[in-house]
Structure formats: C-alpha cells, structure tokens
N, C-alpha and C positions, 0 to 999 in steps of 0.2 A: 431463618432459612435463606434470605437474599443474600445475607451476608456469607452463607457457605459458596450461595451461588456463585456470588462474584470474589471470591478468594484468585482465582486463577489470575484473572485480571487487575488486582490491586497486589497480586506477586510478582507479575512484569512489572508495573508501575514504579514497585516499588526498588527491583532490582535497576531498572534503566533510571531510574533519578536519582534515590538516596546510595544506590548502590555503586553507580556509571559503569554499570556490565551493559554489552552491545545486543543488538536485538537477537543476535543470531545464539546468544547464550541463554536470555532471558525467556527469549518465546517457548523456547523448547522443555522449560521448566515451567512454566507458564502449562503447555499442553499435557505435560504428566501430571499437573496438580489438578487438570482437568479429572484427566482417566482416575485419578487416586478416588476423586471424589467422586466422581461419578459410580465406581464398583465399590468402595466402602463405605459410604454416606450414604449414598442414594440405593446402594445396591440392586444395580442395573445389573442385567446378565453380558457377561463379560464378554460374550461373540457379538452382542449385538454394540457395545460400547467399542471393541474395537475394529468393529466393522464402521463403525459413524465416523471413528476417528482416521481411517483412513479414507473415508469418503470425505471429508474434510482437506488431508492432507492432498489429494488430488485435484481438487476442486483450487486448494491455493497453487497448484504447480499452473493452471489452466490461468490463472490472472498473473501469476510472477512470466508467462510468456505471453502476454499483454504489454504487462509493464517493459519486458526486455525490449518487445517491440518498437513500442516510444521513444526508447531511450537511443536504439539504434536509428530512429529516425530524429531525433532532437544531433545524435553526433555526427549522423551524413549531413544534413542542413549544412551546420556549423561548418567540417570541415569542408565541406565545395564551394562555402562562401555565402551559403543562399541566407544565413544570417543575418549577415552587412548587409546586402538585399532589400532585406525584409524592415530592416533598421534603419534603412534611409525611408523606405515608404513613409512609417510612421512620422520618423520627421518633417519630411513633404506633408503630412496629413495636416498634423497640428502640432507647435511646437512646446508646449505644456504637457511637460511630463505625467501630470493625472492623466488628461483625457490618453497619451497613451498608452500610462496603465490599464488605463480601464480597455483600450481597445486591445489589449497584447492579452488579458484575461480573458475577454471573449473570445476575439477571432480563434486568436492561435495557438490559443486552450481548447476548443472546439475544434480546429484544425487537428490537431495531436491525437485528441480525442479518437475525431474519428479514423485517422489513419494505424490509430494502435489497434483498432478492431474492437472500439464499444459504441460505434455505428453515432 
C-alpha cells in the first residue's frame, strides 16, 4: 500500500532523472497519477478528490506568489547595486569565505525570507 501511495512521487522522480523531462512536464503527470489513484485504487468519491486537488492546486498558486516575490526582490537588489553593497560588507566583516557563507545563509536568507512574506 505505501508503495501505491508513493507511485505519484517516484513518477516525477523518475521522469526528471532517468528521464530529463522538466518539472513543469513532470509535476503535472505526477498529479494525474495522483487523482488516478486516488479514484480507482483508493476509490475515493471523485467530487471530493477533485475538490482536494484543486484545493491543492491553489494553495501552490498562494506559495509560487511568495516565491515570485523573492525573486523580484533578489533582482531589484541586484540590479540597483545593493548587492555589491551587501558584498563589500561581508568582506569588511571577515575575509574567510566559510564564515561568509555561513553569514549570507543566515542573514540574508532570513532577510528574503522575511521580505518574501513568510514572516
């Protein structure tokens, strides 16, 4: 039974590795192998399976305009310069590129973070 369960997700897997089909092919075959399973395996009733699956589908539109968010604040940065900026600080900090790993992982991962709107 787990292994029915988890079929959807070892079918992207297996499409984006053995296969190098891109996510945006993979996923979506991925989620109909869901619903397949879910109404003829499991035989769920099919209003309430495609009412989850577009509660799903919403639910990921609600974090893909998170992630946009970010993304638009990671290329405003970049392009006004506050990058360089940000890239001299570090060096000023400490010139040992771990310890600035580690601080570009905290800060300004935590930075992004919260400004993408996950507080």
């Amino acid at each position: 039974m787990a292994l029915i369960a988890s079929l959807p997700i070892l079918i992207v897997i297996v499409l984006m590795i053995a296969f190098n089909k891109p996510a945006k092919i993979a996923l979506p075959i991925g989620w109909v192998a869901a619903l397949l399973i879910a109404l003829f395996y499991w035989r769920q009733n099919a209003n309430t399976t495609f009412a989850w699956a577009l509660d799903g589908f919403l639910e990921a539109i609600g974090t893909m305009v998170i992630i946009l968010g970010a993304i638009l604040i990671m290329n405003t940065l970049k392009h006004s310069g506050a990058v360089t900026a940000i890239q001299r600080v570090f060096n000023n900090v400490n010139p040992d590129r771990r310890v600035q790993a580690i601080l570009v992982g905290f800060v300004f991962g935590a930075f992004i973070e919260g400004a993408a709107g996950f507080g």
